[in-house]
N, C-alpha and C positions, 0 to 999 in steps of 0.2 A: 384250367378245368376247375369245378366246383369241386367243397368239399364233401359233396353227397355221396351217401356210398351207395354203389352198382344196384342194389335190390329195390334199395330207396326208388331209385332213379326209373330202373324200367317198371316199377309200379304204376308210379306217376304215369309216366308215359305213355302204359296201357290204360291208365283209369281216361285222361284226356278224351283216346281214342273212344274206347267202351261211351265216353259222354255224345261223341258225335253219333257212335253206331246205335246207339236208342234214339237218338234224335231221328234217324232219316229210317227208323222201324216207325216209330211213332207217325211220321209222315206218311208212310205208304199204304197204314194200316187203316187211316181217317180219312184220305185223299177218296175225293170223289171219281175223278178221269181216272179212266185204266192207263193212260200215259205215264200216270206218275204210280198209281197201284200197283200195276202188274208191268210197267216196261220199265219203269225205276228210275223214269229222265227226272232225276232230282241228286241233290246233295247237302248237306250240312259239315259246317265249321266252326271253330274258336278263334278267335282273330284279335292282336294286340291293341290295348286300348288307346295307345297313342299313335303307332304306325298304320295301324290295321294289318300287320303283316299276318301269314298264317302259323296258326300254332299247332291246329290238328285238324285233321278231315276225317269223315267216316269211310270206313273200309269197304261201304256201299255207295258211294260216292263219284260220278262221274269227274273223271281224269279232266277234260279240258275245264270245269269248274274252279279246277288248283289255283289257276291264276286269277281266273275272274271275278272270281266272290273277294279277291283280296282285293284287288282294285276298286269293285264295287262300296267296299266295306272302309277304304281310305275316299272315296266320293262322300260316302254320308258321314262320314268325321270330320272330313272342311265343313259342311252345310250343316250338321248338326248342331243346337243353339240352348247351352243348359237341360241335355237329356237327365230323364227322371226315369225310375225304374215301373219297369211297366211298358215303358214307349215300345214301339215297332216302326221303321220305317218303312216304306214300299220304295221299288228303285227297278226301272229294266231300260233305263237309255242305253241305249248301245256305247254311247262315246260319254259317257262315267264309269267305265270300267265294268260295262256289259258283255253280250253277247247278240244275239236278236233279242225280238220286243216280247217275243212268248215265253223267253226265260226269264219270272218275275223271280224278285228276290228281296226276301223279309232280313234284315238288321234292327238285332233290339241290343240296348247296352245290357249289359252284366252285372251288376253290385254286390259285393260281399261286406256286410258289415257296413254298410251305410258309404263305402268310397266302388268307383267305377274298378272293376280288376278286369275287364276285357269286353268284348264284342260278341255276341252267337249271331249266325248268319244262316239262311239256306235260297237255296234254286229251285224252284218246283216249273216243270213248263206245261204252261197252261196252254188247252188244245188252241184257245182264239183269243185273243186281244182287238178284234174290230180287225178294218181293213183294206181291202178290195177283196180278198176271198175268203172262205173257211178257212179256218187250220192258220191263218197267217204266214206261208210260203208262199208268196205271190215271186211269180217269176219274171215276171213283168216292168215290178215296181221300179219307177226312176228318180221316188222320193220316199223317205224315211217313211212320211205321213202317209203313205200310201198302204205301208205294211201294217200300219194299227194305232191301238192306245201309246202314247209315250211318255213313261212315268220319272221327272227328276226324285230325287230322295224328298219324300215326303212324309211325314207322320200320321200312319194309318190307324194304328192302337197311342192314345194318350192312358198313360199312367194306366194301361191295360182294360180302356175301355175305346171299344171300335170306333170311329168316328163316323155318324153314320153318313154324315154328307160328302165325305169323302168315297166313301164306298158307293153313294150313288151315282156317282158319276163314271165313277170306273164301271159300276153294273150294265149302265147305260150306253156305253160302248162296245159294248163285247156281244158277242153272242152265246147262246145258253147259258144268260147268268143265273139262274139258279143252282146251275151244277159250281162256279166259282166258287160262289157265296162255302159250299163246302171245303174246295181245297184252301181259298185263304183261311178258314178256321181252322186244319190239320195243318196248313202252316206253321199259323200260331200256334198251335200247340205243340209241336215238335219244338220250338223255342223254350215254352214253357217248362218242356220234359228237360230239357239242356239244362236249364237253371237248376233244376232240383239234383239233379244228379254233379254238377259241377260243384251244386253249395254242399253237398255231400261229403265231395273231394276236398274240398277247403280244409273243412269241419276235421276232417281225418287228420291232414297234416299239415295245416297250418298256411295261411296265405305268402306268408315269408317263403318257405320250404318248397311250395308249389312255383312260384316265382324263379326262383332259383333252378329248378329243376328245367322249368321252358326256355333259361337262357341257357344253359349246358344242353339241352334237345338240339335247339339249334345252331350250337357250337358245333357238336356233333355231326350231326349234319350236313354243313357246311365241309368239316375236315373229311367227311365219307368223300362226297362227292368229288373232293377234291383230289383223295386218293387214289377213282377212279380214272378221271381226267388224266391224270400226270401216266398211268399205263397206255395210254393215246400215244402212237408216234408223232411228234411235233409235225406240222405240216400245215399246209393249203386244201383243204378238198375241198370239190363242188360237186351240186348235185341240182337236182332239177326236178319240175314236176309242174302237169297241165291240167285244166279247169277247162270243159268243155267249152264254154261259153257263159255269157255275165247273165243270158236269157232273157237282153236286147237285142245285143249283136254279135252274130251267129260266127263269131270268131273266137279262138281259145286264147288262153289266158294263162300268163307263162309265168313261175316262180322258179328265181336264179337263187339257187342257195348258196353261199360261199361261208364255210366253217374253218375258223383261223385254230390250229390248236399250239397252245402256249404254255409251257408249263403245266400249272394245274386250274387253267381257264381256256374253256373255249368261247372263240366270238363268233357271232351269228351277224351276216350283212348280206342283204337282200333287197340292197336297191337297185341289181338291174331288172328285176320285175316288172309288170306290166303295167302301166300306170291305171289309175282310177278308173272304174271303169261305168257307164252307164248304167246296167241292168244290179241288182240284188247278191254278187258275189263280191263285193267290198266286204272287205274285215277291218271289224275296229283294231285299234293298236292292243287293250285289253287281250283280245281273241289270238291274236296274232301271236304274241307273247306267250300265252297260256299253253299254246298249240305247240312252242320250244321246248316249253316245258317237259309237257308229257312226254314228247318226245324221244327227250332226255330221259326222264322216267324208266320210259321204254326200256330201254337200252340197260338202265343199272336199277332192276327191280328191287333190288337188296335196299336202297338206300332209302330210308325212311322218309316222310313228306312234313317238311315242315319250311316257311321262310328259310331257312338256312341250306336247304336243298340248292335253290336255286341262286348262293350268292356266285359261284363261280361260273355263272351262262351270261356273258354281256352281249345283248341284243343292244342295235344299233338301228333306231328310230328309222323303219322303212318311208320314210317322208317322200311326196309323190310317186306312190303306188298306190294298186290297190290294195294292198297290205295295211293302209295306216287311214281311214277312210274317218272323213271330217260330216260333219254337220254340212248335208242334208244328203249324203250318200246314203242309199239302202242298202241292208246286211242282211235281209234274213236267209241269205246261204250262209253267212261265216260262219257259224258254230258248227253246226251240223257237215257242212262240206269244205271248203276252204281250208278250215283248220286241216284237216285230212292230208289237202294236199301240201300245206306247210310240213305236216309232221314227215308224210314222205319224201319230201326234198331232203330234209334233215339226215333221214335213212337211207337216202341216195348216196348223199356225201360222204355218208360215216361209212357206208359198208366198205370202201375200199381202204378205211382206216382199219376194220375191227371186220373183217368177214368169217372170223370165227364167232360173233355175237349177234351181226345183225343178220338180215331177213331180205327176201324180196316184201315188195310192196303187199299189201293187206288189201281188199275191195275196195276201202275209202271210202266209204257213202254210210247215209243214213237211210239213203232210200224213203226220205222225206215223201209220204202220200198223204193227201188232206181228202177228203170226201165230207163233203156238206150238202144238208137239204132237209128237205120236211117229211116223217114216217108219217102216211094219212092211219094209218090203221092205229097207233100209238096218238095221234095227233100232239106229236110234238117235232122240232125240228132238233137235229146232231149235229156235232160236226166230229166224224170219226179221224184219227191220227193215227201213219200204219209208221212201225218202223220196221226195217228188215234186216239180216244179216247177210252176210256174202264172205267167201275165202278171206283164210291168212295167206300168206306170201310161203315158199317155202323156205327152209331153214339149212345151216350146213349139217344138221342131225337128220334132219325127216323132214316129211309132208309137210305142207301145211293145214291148220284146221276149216273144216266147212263149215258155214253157217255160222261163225264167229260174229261176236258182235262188231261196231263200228270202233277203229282208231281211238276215237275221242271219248267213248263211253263204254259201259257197262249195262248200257240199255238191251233189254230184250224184245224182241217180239213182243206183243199182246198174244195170247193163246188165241188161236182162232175163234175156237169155243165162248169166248168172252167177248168176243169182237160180233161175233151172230147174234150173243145173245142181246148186245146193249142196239145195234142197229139193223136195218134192214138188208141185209147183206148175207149171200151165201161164199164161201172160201169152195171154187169146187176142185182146184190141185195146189197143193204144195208140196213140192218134190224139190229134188238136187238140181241144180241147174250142170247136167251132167255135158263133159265136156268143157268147163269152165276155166279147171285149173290148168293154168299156165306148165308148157312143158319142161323139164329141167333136170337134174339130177335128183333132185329133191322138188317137185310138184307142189305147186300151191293149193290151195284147198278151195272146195267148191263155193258158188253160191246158189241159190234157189229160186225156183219160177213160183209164183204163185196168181191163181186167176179168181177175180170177186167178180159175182155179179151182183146187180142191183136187185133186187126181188120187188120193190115196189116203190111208188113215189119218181120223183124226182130228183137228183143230183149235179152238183160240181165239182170238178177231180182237178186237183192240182197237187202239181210236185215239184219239188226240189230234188234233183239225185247226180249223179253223176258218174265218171266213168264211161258216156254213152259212144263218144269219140274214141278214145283212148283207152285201154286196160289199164289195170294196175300193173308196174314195170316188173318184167322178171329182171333177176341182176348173173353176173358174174358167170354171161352164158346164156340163163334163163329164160323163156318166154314169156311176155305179155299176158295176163290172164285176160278169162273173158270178159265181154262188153257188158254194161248193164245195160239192158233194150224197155222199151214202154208203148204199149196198144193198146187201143179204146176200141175193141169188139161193138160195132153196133146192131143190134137185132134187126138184120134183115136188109142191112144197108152199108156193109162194107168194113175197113178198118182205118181208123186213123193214127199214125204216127208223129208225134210233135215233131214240126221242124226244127228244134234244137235237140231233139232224141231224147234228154234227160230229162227237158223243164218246161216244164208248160201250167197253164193255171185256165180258173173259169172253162173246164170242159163241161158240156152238157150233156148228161147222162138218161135216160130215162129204165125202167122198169126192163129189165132183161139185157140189157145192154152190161159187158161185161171189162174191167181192166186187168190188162197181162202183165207182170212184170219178172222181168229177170232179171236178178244182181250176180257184179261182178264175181267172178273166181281170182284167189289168188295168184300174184308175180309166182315164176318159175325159179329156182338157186341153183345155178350152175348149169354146165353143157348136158344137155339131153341125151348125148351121144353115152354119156359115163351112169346113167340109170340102168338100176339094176335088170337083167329082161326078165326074172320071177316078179319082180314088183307091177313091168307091164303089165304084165301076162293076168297076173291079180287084179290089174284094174279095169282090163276088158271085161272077165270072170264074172265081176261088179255091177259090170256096164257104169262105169266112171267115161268111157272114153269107145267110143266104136270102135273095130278093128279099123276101120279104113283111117280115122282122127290117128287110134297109135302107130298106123305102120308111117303115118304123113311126120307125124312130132315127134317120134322116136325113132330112131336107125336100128336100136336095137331089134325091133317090133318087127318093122319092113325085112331085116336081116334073117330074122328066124322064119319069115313066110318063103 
């Protein structure tokens, strides 16, 4: 250990933090999309100028990000060639340590004093990037190029002036780039807020002292998580977890988790998965990792986030699965869904290590919805991005939460209100999706129905989501939460349901025509039989659950009629 002393040290620590968390205020505040404004699918970091490892992330910061901005952020350090300050690269290949093509992501170097002292990084996702559909979730797609723009690490800002020909070409793919044009400038600009505020921190306490202070963070770190690990009974567990379909072919898609625990390291091997698979739910290796990560997170929220978090997790290169997916495989489910189901395999496996800690399954989904088209009355075209939330899992304490956000993020809903006002779109229910949570000793928590109609124009509806096959898993007893389902109400002419239930793209929608959706409810924890019957009795009361659902899922229920 350093010979910094304790006050020193978590100063530091915090000021770091405090550098990211103005960064991704700065971003949400200038961000044009309500995606990134008000749902908050963004993040920002500090990243080692040699490794590109991570040094701090903001505390507004999407979880599956951990990984990927670091990888992304060691991509542009191989290909970067005499950076000068001022530079920006642009970067969203999936297989350079991406995630899908709509989470763009800006790396500028740092200079204090005239020498490089690190890296500022962020993730903003952007509603389109080109494609075959709006929004960039095409369900369909059987080629990367299908999903959109595809950016290696390139240099968008030189010496902090935009490059304009570069930018026209990225404008000239996308659709509504005028609205872009705004979020790459609040990009930028959250980078630029980072630098001022880090040269601050310098200034304070010296580059040497600062230095010093991020290798103790992540010694730190490192010795947490480890100390976690080692209260793990040594063992073997597996666990498991399913992917509706790839949303080519209409069969599910299996992740075998097997977690080795050893001392104070646990190993991750997950190559009897289901190999590569045609349709859009390949994960790059990046995602896939990240997705361990958080996981892990999950499970020990004590432990602070920095490279050194994650030295005691040895992932074991998923090579031929869908898990580890090469050039020209499409991903734009793995961020948003995929990871989901990796972090719940993870969760599967550990609960029978730690069932005092962990949880039944969470909804899992994003609940990916893209709506694209032309408002004639505004005469301009949109393309709207919904996200949703759905049930936590339950717990061996209590319920679980309704309406939580996804596994991987921090993302919220768009307020509806914001969502009418920017498109032609009316929200006419959003309610509980009641009946949802899985039954147990402890009950998962709901998710929610909500219906949009068109009000005018013309439209295209596609989605990535999932869960539509399968619940999320109750555990140790538990039941199943409920399905996420999807219908396309057409005005005067019937309902359509995608033959994959979750995923479909290119719907055509016209003026009055409406979409229904319900997300998952959370996994059940433990035998239903051991609920308490005041808690029924309160959820009927509620209308959480009809009497007829509790007298069916609870003995206790059926017993007191």
């Amino acid at each position: 250990m350093s010979k910094l002393d304790p006050v020193t040290l978590v100063v530091i620590q915090n000021g770091l933090q405090q550098v990211c968390n103005e960064m991704d205020l700065a971003f949400c505040r200038a961000a044009f999309s309500p995606v990134i404004s008000e749902a908050l699918d963004r993040s920002d970091g500090i990243y080692h100028r040699d490794t590109g490892e991570l040094i701090a992330q903001g505390d507004l910061g999407l979880p599956v990000f951990v990984g990927t901005m670091q990888f992304s952020t060691q991509a542009v350090i191989e290909r970067a060639r005499n950076p000068k300050p001022g530079d920006i690269y642009i970067v969203n290949d999936p297989y350079m340590g991406g995630t899908h093509l709509m989470d763009v992501k800006f790396v500028k170097p740092f200079f204090y004093q005239g020498k490089l002292f690190s890296w500022l990084a962020n993730t903003g996702h952007w509603p389109d990037t080109g494609g075959m559909v709006p929004g960039g979730f095409s369900a369909n797609a059987t080629e990367v190029e299908q999903e959109g723009l595809r950016l290696p690490p390139v240099k968008l800002y030189k010496q902090g002036v935009l490059d304009e020909e570069i930018l026209s070409i990225i404008l000239s793919n996308i659709r509504i780039a005028d609205q872009r044009i705004g979020d790459i400038k609040a990009q930028a600009a959250a980078l630029s807020i980072g630098e001022k505020r880090l040269t601050a921190l310098l200034d304070r306490y010296g580059a040497d002292v600062v230095e010093a202070a991020i290798a103790e963070l992540k010694a730190r770190a490192a010795q947490q998580m480890r100390a976690r690990i080692r209260a793990i009974p040594d063992g073997v567990y597996r666990g498991s977890a399913v992917v509706d379909s790839d949303g080519v072919v209409d069969e599910p898609l299996h992740i075998a988790m097997c977690v080795t625990k050893s001392g104070d390291e646990l190993h991750f091997d997950m190559s009897g998965s289901s190999p590569p698979c045609q349709g859009p739910m390949n994960s790059v290796l990046a995602t896939t990792k990240s997705s361990i990560y958080l996981a892990v997170k999950h499970i020990f929220p004590d432990v602070p986030i920095n490279a050194g978090t994650f030295e005691p997790l040895k992932i074991t290169d998923p090579e031929g699965t869908f898990l580890y997916a090469k050039y020209p495989r499409p991903v734009s489910g793995c961020a948003a869904e995929v990871s989901q189901r990796i972090a719940e395999a993870v969760f599967n496996a550990l609960v029978q290590a730690m069932p005092d800690r962990l949880f039944a399954a969470p909804a899992g989904t994003s609940g990916n919805l893209a709506l694209g088209g032309f408002d004639p009355e505004r005469n301009r075209a949109y393309v709207m991005y919904v996200i949703s939330g759905g049930g936590y899992g339950g717990w061996f304490a209590g319920d679980g939460l309704t309406n939580g956000c996804s596994t991987i993020g921090i993302s919220k809903t768009t307020p509806i209100e914001v969502m009418e006002q920017y498109y032609p779109v009316l929200f006419e229910e959003y309610s509980l999706h009641e009946g949802s949570g899985g039954a147990g000793k402890y009950r998962g928590g709901f998710g929610v129905n909500y219906t949009i109609r068109l009000r005018r124009g013309e439209a295209r509806a596609s989605m990535v989501m999932d869960h539509g096959r399968t619940g999320p898993r109750g555990v140790l007893g538990g039941e199943d939460g409920g399905l996420n389902t999807v219908a396309i109400e057409r005005a005067g002419s019937g309902q359509y349901v995608p033959p994959h239930l979750s995923k479909d793209q290119d719907i055509a929608i016209k003026a009055g025509d409406r979409v229904r959706v319900s997300t998952p409810g959370g996994g059940g924890y433990g035998n239903p039989a051991e609920r308490d019957a005041a808690l029924i009795e309160r959820d009927i009361l509620r209308g959480y659950y009809t009497r007829e659902q509790a007298n069916r899922r609870f003995p206790k229920a059926a017993a007191a009629e």
